[in-house]
KOLLUM-889608 format. One record per residue (C-alpha): residue number from 1; residue in three letters; x, y, z. Coordinates in Angstrom, 1 decimal. Example, Ala and Ser with C-alpha at 12.3 -4.5 7.8 and 13.67 -1.06 7.14 Angstrom:
// residues 2
{1, 'Ala', {12.3, -4.5, 7.8}};
{2, 'Ser', {13.7, -1.1, 7.1}};
//
This chain:
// residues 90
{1, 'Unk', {-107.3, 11.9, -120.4}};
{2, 'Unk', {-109.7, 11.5, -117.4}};
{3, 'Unk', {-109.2, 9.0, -114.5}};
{4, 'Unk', {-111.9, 7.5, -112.2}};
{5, 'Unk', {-110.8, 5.6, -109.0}};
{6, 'Unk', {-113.3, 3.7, -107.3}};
{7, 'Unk', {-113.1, 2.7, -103.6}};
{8, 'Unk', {-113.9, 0.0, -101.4}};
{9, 'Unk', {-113.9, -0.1, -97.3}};
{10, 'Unk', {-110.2, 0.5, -95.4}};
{11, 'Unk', {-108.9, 1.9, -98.7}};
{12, 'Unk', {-108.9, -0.3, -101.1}};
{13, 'Unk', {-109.0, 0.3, -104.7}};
{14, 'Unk', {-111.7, -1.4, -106.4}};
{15, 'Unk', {-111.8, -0.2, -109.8}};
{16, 'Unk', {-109.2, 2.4, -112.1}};
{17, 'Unk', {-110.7, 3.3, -115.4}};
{18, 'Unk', {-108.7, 5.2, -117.3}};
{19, 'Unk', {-110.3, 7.1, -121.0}};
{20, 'Unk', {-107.7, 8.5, -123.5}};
{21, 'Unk', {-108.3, 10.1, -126.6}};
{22, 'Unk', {-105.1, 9.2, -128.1}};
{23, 'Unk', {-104.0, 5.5, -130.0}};
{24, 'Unk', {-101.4, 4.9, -127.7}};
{25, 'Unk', {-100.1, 5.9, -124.3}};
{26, 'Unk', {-96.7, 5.2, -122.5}};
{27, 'Unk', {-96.3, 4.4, -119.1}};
{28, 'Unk', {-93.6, 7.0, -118.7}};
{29, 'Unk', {-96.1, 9.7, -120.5}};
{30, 'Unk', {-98.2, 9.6, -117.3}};
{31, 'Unk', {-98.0, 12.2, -114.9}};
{32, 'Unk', {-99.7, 10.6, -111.8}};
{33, 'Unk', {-99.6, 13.5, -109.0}};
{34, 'Unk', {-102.9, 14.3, -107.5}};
{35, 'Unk', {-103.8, 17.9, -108.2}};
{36, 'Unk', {-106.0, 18.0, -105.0}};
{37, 'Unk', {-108.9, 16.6, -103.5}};
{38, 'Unk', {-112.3, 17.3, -101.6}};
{39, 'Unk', {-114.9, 15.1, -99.5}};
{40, 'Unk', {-117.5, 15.6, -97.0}};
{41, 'Unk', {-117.3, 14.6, -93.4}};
{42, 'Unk', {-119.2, 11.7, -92.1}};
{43, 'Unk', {-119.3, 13.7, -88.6}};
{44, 'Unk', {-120.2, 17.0, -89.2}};
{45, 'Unk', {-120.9, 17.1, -92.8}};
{46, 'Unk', {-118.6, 20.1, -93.7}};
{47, 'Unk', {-116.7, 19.8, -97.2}};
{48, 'Unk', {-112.8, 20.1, -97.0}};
{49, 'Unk', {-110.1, 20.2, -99.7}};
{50, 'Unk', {-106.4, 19.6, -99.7}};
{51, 'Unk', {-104.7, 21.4, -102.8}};
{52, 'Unk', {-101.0, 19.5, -103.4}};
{53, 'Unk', {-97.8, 20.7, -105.3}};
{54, 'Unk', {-95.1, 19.0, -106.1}};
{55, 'Unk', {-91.0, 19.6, -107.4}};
{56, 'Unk', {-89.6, 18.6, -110.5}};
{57, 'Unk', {-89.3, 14.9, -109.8}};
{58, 'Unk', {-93.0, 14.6, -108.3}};
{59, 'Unk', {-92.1, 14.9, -104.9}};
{60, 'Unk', {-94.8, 16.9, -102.6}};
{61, 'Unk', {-93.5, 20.2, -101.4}};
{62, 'Unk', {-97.1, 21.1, -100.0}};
{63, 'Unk', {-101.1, 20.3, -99.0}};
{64, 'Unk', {-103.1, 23.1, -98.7}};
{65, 'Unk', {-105.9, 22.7, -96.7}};
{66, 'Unk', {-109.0, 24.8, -96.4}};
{67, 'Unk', {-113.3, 24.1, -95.3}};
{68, 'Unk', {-115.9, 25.4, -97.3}};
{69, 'Unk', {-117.7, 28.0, -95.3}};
{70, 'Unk', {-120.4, 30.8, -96.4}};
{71, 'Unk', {-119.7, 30.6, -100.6}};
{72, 'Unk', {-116.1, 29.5, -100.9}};
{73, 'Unk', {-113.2, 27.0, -99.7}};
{74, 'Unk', {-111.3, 29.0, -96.8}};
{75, 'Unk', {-109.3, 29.0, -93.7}};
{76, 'Unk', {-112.0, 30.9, -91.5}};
{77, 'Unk', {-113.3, 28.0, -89.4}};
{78, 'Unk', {-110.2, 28.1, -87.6}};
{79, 'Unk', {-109.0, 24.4, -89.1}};
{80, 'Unk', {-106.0, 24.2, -90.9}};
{81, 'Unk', {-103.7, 20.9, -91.5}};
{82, 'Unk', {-101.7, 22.4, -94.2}};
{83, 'Unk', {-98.5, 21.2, -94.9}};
{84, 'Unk', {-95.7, 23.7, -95.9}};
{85, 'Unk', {-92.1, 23.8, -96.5}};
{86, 'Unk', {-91.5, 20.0, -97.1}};
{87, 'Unk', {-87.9, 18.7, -97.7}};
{88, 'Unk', {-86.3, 15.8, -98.7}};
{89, 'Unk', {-82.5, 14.5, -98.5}};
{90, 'Unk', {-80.4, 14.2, -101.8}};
//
C-alpha cells in the first residue's frame, strides 16, 4: 500500500491518495503511525529527520531527531530535539 499526503499553507491537508493492491481493505486493517519524516529548512536549507516509535496501542514512545551533515543523518551539528522516555497514564 503506499500513501501520498498533499499539503496546503498553515497545515492543511489538501489531498490523501491512498493505492492498494488488494480488492478490499478494512478500516481497522490500517496501521496509520508515521514511521518518520524528513524536510529541508526554509532558513538555512539543512535536511532534518525525525524517526518515531510507538507501543502496542500506537502510542508514541519516541522522535529521534538527527541533521544531515557530510554523507549521512547525524547528531554532530550539535542540534538535537529528540524526544525519549515518553509515558502515558493507564
Amino acid at each position: 500500500m503506499s500513501i501520498k499526503l498533499s499539503y496546503i499553507g498553515g497545515g492543511a491537508m489538501q489531498r490523501l491518495s491512498v493505492l492498494a493492491f488488494c480488492n478490499l481493505i478494512e478500516l481497522t486493517d490500517l496501521d496509520i503511525n508515521i514511521g518518520g519524516m524528513i524536510w529541508k529548512s526554509k532558513g538555512d536549507g539543512e535536511k532534518r529527520k525525525y524517526d518515531f516509535d510507538y507501543d502496542a496501542v500506537n502510542r508514541i514512545l519516541s522522535a529521534d531527531f538527527n541533521q544531515y551533515t557530510g554523507s549521512s543523518f547525524n547528531k554532530t551539528a550539535g542540534v538535537d530535539f529528540s524526544m525519549t522516555n515518553m509515558s502515558y497514564d493507564s
